[in-house]
N, C-alpha and C positions, 0 to 999 in steps of 0.2 A: 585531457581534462576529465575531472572525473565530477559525476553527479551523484547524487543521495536521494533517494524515495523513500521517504519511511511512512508506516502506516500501521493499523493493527493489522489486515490484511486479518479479519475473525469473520468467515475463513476469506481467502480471494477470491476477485468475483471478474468475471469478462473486462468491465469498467477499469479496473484494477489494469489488466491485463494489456489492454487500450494502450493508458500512460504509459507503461512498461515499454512496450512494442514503438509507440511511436517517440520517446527518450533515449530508447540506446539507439535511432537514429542520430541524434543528435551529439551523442558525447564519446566518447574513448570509453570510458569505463559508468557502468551504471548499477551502482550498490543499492539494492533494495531489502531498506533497512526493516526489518519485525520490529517494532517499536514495545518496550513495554512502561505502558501506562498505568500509573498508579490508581488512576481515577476511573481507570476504568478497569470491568472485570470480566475478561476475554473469556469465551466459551471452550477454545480449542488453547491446549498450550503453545509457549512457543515454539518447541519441539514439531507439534504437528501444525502447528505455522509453516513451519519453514520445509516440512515434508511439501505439505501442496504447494508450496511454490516451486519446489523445486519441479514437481511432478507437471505442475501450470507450464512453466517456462522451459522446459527442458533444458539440455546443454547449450550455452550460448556463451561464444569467444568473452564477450565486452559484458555482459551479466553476472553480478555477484548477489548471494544472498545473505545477511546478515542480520545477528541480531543484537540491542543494547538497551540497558537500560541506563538513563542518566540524563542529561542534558544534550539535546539534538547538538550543540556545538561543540561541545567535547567528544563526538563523534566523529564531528568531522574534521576538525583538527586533528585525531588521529591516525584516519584515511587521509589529510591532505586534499579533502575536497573544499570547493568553495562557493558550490552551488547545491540547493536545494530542490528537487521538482515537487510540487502540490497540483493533485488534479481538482478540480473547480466541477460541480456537477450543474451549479445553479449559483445564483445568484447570492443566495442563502447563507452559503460555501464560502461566501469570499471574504464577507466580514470577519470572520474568525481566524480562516487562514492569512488576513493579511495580519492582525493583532499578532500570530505569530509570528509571521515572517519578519514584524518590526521589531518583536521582543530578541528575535534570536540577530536581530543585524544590531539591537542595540547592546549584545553581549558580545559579537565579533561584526566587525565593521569589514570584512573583508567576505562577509557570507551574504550571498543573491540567492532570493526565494524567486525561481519560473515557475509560473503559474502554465497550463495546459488543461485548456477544457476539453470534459470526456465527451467521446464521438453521441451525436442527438439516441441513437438507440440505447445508451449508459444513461442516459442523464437520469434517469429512475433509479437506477439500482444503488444500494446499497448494503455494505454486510448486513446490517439488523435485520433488512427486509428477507434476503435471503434466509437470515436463520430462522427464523418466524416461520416463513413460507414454509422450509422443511420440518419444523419442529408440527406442523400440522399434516402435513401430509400434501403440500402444493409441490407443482412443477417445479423446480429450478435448473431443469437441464439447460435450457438457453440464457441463464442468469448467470453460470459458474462456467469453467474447464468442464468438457466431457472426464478428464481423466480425474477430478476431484468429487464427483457426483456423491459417488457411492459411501466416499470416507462422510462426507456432510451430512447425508442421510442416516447412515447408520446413530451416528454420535446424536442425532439431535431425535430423533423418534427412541430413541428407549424407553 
């Protein structure tokens, strides 16, 4: 069974990381999809998306990283998945990603959005907060990957 995470992941953050970690418990195969959004205007490209994820997650049997633009269901119809993961940080969270989850089940009926709330130490974080944080010069070593730190930093303080 294969699942889908998509996200802008601008950049990936521990929370992120969470889902990850505790979904490819759960499935055969876990596509974590770089999502690109029109509406919105990512800092990092996808490019160096999919670098710190890779560099996040390291080599992992059941882990894939990808990326698409288009409709989250034409994606997965083309991986052959049928399930969705959304992590949930608040409450806040869930209205919108269920509005999703009904729009994309009312364009394929055979797609299930699992919801996974992030462990209570994520429930704060978020990319924007992160890029804030470093774009001024704040910690985010316990926010992100040790191994993503430095690319974050650099890009956002010039």
């Amino acid at each position: 069974m294969t699942f889908v995470y998509p996200g802008s992941f601008d950049p990936v953050t521990n929370g992120h990381l969470d889902i990850i970690n505790r979904a490819s418990k759960i499935c055969d195969k876990l596509i974590v999809l770089v999502s690109v959004n029109i509406s919105k205007t990512p800092v990092f490209s996808v490019e160096e998306r999919i670098k710190m994820l890779e560099l996040a997650i390291g080599k992992r049997d059941n882990v894939e990283i990808a990326s698409f633009s288009g409709l989250l269901v034409d994606f997965m119809k083309k991986v052959n998945a049928k399930t969705i993961i959304k992590g949930l940080r608040a409450v806040s969270d869930f209205e919108s990603e269920m509005q999703m989850a009904l729009l994309n089940r009312n364009l394929d009926n055979d797609i299930d959005t699992l919801f996974m709330m992030t462990s209570i130490q994520n429930s704060f974080l978020s990319s924007s907060a992160v890029r804030e944080l470093a774009k001024f010069g704040g910690k985010i070593d316990d926010l992100v990957p040790e191994q993503i730190v430095d690319i974050i930093v650099s890009k956002l303080r010039k």
